[in-house]
HTML snippet that shows the backbone in 3Dmol.js (N, CA, C, O; Angstrom):
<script src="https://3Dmol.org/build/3Dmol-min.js"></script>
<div id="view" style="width:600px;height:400px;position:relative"></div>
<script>
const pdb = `
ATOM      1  N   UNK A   1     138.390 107.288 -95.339  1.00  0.00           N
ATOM      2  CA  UNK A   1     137.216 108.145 -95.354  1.00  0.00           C
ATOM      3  C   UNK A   1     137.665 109.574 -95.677  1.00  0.00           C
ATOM      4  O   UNK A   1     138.358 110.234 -94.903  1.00  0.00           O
ATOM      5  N   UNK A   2     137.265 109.981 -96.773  1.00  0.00           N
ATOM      6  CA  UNK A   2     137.244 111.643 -97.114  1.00  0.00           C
ATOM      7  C   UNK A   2     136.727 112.377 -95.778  1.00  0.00           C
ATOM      8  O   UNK A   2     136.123 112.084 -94.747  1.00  0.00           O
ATOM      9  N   UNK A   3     137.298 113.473 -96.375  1.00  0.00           N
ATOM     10  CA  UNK A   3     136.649 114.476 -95.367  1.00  0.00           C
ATOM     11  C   UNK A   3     135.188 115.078 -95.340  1.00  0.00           C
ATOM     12  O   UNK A   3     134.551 115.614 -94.433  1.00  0.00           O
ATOM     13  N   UNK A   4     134.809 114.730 -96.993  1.00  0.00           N
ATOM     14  CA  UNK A   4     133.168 115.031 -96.978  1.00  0.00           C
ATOM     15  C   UNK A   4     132.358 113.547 -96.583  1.00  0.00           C
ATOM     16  O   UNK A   4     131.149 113.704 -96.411  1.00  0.00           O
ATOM     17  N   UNK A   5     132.757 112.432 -96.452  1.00  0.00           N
ATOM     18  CA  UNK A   5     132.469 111.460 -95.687  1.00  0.00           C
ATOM     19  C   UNK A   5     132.437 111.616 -94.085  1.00  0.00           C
ATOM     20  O   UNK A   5     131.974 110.751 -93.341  1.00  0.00           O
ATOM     21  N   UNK A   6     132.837 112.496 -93.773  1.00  0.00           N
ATOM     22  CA  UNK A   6     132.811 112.905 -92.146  1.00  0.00           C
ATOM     23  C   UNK A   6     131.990 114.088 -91.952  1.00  0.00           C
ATOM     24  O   UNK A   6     132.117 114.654 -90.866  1.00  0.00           O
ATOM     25  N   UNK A   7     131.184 114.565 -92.782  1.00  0.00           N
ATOM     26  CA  UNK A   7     130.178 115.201 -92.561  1.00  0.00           C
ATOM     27  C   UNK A   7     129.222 114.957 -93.236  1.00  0.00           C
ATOM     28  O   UNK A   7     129.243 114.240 -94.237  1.00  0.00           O
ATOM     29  N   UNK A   8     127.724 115.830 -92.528  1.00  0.00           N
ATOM     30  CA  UNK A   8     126.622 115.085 -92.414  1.00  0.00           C
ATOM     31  C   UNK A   8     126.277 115.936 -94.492  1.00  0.00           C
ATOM     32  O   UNK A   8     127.046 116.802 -94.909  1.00  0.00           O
ATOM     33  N   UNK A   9     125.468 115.590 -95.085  1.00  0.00           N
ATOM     34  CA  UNK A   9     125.529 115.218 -96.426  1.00  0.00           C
ATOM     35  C   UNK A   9     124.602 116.358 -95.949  1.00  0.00           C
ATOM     36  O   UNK A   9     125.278 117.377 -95.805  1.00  0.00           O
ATOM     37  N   UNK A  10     123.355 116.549 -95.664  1.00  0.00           N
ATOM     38  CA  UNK A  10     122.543 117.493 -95.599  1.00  0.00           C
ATOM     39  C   UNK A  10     122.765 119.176 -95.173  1.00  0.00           C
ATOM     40  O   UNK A  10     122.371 120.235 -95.662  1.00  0.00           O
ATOM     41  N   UNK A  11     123.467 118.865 -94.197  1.00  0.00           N
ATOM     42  CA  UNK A  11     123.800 120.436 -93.123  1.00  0.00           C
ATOM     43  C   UNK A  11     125.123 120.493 -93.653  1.00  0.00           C
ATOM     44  O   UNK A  11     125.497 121.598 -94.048  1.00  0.00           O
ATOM     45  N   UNK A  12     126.019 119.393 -93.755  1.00  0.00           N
ATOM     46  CA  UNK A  12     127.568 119.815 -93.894  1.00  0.00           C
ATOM     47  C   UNK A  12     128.298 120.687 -92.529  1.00  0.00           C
ATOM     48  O   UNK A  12     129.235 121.484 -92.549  1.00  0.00           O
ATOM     49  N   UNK A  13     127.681 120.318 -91.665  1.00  0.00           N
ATOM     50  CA  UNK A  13     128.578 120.864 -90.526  1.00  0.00           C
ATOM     51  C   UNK A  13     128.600 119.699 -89.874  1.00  0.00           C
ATOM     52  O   UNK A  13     129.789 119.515 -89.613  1.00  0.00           O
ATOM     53  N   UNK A  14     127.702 118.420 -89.283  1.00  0.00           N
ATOM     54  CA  UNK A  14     127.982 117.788 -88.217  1.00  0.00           C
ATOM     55  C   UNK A  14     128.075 116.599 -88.615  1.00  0.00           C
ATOM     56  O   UNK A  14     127.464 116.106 -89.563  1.00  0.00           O
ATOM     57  N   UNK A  15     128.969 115.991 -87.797  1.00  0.00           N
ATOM     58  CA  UNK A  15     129.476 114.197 -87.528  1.00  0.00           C
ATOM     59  C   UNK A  15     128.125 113.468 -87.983  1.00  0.00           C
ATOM     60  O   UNK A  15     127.024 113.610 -87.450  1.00  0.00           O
ATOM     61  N   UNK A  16     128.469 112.579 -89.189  1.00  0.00           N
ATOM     62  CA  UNK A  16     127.245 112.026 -89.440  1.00  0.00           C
ATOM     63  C   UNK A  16     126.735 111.326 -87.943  1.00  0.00           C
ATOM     64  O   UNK A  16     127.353 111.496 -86.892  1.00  0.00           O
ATOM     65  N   UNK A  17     125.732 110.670 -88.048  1.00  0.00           N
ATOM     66  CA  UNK A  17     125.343 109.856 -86.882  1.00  0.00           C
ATOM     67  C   UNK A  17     124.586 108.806 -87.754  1.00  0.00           C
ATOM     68  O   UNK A  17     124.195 107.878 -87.046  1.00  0.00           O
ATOM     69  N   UNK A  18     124.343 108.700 -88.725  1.00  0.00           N
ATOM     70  CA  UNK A  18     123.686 107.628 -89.026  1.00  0.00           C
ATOM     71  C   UNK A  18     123.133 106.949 -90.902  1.00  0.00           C
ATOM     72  O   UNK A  18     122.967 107.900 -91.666  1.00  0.00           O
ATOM     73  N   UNK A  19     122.993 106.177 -91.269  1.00  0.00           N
ATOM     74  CA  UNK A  19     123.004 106.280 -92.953  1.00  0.00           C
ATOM     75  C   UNK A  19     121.481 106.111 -93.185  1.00  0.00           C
ATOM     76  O   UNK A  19     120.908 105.117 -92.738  1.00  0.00           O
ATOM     77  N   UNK A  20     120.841 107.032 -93.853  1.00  0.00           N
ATOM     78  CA  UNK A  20     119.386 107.433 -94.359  1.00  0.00           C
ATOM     79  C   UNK A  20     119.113 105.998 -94.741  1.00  0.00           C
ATOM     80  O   UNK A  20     119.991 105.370 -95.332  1.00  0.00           O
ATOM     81  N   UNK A  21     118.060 105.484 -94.471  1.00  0.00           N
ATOM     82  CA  UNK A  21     117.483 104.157 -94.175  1.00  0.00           C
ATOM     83  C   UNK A  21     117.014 104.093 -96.043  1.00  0.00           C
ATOM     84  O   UNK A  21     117.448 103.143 -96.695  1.00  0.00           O
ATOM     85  N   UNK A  22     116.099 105.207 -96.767  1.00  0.00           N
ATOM     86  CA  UNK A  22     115.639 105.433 -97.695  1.00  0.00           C
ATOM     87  C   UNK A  22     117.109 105.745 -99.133  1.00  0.00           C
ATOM     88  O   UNK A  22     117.364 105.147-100.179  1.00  0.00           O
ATOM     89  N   UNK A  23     117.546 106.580 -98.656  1.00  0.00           N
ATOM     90  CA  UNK A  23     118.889 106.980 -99.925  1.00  0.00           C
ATOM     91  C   UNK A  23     119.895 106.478 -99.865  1.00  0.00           C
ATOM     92  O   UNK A  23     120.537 106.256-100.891  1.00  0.00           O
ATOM     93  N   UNK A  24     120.502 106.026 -98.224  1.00  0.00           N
ATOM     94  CA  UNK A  24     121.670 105.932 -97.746  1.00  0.00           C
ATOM     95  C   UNK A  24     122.914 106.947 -97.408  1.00  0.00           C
ATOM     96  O   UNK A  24     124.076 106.614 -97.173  1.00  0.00           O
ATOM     97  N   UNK A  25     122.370 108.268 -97.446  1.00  0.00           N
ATOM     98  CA  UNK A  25     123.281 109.095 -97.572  1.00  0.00           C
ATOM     99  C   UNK A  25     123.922 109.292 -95.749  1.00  0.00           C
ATOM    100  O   UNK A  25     123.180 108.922 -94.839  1.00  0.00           O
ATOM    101  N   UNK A  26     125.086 109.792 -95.480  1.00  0.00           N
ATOM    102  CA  UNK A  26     125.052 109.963 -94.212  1.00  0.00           C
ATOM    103  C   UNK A  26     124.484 111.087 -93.564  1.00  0.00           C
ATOM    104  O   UNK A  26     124.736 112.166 -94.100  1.00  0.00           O
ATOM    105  N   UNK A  27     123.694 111.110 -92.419  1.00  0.00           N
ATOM    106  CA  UNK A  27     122.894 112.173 -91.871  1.00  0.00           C
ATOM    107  C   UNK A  27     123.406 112.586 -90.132  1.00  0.00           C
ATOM    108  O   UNK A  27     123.867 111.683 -89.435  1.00  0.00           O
ATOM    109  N   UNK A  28     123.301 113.605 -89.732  1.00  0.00           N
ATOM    110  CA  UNK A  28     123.714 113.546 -88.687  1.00  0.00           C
ATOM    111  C   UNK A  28     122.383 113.578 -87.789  1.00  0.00           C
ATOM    112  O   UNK A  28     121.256 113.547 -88.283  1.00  0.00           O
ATOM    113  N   UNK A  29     122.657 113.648 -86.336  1.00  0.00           N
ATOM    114  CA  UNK A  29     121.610 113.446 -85.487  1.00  0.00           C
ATOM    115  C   UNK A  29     120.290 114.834 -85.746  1.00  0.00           C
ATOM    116  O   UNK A  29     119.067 114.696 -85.724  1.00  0.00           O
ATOM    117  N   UNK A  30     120.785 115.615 -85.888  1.00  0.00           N
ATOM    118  CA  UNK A  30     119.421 116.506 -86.479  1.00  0.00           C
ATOM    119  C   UNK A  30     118.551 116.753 -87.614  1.00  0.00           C
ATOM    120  O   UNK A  30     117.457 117.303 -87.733  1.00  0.00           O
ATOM    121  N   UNK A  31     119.577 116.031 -88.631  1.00  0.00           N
ATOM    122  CA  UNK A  31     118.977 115.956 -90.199  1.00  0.00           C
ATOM    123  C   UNK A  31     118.155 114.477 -90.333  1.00  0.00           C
ATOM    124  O   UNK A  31     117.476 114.118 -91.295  1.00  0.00           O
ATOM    125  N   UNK A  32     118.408 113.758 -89.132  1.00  0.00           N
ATOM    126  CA  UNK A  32     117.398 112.463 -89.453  1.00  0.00           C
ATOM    127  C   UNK A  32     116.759 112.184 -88.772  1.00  0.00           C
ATOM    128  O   UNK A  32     117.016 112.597 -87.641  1.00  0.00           O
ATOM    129  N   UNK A  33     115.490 111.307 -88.932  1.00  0.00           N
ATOM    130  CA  UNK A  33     114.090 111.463 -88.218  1.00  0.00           C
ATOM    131  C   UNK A  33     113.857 109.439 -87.527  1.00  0.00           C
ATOM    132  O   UNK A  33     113.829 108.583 -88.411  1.00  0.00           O
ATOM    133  N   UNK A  34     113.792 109.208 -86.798  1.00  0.00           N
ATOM    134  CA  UNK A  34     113.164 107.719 -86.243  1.00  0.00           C
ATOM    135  C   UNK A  34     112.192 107.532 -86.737  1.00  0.00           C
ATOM    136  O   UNK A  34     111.385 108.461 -86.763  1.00  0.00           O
ATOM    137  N   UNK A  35     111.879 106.379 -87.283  1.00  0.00           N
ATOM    138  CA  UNK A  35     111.196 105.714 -87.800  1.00  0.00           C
ATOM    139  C   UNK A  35     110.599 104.671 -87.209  1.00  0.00           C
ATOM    140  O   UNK A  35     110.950 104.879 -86.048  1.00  0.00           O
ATOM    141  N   UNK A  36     109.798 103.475 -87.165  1.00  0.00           N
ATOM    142  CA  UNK A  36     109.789 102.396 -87.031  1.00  0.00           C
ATOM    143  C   UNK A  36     108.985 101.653 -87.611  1.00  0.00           C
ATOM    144  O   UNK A  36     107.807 101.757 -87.270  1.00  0.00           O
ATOM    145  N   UNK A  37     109.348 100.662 -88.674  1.00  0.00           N
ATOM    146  CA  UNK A  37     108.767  99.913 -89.999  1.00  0.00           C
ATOM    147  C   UNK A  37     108.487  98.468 -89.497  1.00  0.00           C
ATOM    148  O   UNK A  37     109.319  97.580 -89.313  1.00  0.00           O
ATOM    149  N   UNK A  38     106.776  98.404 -89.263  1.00  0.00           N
ATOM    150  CA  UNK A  38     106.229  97.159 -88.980  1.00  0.00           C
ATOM    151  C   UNK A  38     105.683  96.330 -90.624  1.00  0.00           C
ATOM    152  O   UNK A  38     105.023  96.617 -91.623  1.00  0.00           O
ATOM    153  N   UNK A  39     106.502  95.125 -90.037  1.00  0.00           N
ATOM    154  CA  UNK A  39     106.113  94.210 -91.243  1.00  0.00           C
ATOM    155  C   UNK A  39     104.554  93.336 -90.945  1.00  0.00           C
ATOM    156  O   UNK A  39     104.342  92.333 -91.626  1.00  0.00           O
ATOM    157  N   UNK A  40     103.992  93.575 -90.385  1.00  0.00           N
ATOM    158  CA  UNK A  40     102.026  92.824 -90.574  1.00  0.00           C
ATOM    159  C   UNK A  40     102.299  91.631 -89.398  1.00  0.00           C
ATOM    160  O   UNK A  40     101.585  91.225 -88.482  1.00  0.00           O
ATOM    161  N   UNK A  41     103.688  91.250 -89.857  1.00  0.00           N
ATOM    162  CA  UNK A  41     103.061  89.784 -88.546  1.00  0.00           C
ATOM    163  C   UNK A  41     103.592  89.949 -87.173  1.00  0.00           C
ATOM    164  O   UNK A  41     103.736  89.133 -86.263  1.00  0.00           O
ATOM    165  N   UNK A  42     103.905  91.527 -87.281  1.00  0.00           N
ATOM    166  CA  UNK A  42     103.867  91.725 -85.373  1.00  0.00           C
ATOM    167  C   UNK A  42     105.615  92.392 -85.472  1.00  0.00           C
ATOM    168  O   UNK A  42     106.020  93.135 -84.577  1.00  0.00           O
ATOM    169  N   UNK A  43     106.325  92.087 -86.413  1.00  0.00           N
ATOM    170  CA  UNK A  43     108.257  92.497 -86.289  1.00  0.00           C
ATOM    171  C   UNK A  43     108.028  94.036 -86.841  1.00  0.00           C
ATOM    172  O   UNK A  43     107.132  94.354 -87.622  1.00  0.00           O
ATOM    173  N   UNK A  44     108.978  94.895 -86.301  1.00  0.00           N
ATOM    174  CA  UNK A  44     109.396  96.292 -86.163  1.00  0.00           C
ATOM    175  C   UNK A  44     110.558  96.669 -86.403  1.00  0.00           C
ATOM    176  O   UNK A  44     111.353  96.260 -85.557  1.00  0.00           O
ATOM    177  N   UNK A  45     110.969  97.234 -87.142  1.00  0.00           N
ATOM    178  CA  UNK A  45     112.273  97.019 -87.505  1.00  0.00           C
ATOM    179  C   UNK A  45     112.795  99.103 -87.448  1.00  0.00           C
ATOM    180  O   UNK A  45     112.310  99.902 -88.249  1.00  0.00           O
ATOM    181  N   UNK A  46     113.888  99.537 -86.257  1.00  0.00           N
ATOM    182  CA  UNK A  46     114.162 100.941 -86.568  1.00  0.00           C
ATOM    183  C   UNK A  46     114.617 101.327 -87.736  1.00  0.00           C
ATOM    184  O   UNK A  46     115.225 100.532 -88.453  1.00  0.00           O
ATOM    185  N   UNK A  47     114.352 102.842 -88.172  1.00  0.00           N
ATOM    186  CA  UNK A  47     114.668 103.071 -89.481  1.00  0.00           C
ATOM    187  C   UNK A  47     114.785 104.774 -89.191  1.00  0.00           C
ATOM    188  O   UNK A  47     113.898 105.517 -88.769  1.00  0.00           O
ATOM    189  N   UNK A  48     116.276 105.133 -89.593  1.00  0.00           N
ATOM    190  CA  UNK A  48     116.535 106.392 -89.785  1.00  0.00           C
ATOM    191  C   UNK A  48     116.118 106.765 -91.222  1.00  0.00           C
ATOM    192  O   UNK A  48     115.979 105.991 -92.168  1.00  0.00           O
ATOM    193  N   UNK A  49     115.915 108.344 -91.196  1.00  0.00           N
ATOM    194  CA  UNK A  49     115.213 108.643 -92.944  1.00  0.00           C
ATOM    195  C   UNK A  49     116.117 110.039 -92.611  1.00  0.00           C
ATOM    196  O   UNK A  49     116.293 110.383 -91.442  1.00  0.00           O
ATOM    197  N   UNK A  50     116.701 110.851 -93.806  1.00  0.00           N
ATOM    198  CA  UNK A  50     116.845 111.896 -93.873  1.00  0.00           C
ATOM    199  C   UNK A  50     115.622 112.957 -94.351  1.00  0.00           C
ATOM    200  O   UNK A  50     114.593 112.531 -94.874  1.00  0.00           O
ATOM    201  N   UNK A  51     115.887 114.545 -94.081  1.00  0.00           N
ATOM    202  CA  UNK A  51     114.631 114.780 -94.228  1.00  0.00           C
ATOM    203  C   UNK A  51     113.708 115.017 -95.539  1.00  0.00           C
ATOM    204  O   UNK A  51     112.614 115.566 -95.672  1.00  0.00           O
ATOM    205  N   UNK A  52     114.537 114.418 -96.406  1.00  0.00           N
ATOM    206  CA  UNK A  52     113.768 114.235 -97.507  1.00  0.00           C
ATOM    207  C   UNK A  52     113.078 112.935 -97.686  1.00  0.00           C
ATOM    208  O   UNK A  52     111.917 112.980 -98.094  1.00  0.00           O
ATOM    209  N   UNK A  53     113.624 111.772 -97.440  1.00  0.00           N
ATOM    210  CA  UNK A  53     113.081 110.754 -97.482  1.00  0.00           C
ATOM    211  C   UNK A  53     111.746 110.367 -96.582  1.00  0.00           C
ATOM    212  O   UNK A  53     110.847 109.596 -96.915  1.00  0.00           O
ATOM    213  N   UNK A  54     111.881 111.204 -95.205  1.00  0.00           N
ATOM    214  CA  UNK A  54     110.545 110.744 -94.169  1.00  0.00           C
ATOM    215  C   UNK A  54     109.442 111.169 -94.732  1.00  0.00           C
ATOM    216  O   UNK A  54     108.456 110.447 -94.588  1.00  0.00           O
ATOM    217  N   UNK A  55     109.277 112.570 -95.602  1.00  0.00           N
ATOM    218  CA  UNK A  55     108.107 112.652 -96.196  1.00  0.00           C
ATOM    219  C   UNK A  55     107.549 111.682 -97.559  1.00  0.00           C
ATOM    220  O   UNK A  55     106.442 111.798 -98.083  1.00  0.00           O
ATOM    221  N   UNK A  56     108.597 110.742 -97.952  1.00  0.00           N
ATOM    222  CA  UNK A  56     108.083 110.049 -98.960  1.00  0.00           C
ATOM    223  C   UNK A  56     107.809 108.807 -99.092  1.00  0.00           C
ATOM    224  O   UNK A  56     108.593 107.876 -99.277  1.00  0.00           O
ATOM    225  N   UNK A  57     106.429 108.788 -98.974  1.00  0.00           N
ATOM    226  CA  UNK A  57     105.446 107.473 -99.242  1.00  0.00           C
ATOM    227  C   UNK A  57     106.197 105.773 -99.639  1.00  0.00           C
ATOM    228  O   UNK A  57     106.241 104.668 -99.097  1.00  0.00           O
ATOM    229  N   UNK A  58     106.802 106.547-101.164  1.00  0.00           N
ATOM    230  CA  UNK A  58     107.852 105.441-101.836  1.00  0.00           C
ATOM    231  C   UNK A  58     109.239 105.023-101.432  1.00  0.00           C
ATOM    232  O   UNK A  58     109.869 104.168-102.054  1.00  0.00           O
ATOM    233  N   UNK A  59     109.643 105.579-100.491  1.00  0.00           N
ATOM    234  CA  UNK A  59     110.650 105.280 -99.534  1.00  0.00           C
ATOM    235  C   UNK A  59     110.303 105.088 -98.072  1.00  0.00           C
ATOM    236  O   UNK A  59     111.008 104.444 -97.294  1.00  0.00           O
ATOM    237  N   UNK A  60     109.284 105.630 -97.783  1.00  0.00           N
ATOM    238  CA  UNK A  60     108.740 105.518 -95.899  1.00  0.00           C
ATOM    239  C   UNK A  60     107.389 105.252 -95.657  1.00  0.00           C
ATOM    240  O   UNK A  60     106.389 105.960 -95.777  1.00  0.00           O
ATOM    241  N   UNK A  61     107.563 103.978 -95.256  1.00  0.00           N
ATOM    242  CA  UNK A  61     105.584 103.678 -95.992  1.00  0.00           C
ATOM    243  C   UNK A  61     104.773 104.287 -94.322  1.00  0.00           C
ATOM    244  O   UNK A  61     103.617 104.068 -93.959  1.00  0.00           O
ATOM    245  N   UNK A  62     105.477 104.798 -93.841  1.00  0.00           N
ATOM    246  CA  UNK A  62     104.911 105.537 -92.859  1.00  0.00           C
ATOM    247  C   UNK A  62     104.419 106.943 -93.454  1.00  0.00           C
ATOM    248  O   UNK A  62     103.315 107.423 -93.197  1.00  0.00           O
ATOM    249  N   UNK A  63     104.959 107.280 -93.920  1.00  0.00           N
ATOM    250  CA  UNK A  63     104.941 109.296 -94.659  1.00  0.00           C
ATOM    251  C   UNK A  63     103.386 109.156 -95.332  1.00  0.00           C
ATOM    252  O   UNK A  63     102.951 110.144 -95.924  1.00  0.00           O
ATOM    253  N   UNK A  64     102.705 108.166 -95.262  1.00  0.00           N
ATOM    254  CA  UNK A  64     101.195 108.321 -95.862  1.00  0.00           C
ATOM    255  C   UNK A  64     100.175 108.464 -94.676  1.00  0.00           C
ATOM    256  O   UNK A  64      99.146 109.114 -94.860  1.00  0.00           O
ATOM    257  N   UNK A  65     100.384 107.990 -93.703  1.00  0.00           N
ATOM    258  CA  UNK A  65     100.233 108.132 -92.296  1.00  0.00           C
ATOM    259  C   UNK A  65     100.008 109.853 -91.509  1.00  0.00           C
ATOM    260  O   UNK A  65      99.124 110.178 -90.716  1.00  0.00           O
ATOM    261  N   UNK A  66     100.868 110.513 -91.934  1.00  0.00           N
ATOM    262  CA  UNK A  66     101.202 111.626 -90.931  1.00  0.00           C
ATOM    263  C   UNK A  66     101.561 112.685 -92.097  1.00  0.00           C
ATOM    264  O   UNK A  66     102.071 112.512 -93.204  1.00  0.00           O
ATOM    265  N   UNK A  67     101.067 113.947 -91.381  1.00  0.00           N
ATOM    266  CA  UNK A  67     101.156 115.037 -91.863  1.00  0.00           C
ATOM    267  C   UNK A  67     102.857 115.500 -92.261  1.00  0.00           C
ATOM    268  O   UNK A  67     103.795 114.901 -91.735  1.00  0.00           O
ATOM    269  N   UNK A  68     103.057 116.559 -93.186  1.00  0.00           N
ATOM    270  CA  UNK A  68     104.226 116.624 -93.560  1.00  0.00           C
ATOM    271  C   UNK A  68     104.681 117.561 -92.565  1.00  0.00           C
ATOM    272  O   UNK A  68     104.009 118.372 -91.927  1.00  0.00           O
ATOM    273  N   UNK A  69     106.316 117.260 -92.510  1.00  0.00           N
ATOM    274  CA  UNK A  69     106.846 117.660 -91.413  1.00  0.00           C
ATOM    275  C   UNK A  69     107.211 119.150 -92.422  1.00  0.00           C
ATOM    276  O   UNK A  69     107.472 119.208 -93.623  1.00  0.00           O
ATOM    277  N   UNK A  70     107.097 120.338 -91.325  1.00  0.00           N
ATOM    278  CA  UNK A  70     107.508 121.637 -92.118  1.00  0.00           C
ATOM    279  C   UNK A  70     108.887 122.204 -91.452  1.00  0.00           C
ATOM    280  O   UNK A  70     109.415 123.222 -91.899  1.00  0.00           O
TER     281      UNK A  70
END
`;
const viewer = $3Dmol.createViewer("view");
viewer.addModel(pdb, "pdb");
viewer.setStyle({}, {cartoon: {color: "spectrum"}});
viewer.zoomTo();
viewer.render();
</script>
């Protein structure tokens, strides 16, 4: 693992914590948002998004739902 592999892709200061559910990039605990993606017949599945991805529809079929985060 590089050393830019050990930081978070967004901020570049902190320990990733987790890989953007939408891009895959690594995000750390403040640059990514909880999710949770229900498939219709009742299953829920968690989903980290970085903060570009939670606002988008075509990656977070939640982001049509809820106001944009500022």
């Amino acid at each position: 693992m590089t050393a830019e592999e050990r930081k978070c892709t967004l901020c570049n200061r902190e320990k990733p914590f987790t890989i953007c559910t939408g891009c895959g990039v690594p995000v750390c605990e403040g640059c990514s948002r909880f999710e949770v993606i229900g498939s219709g017949c009742g299953c829920v599945w968690p989903a980290y998004y970085c903060l570009k991805c939670i606002d988008d529809p075509m990656t977070n079929p939640n982001a049509a739902l809820r106001e944009p985060l500022k």
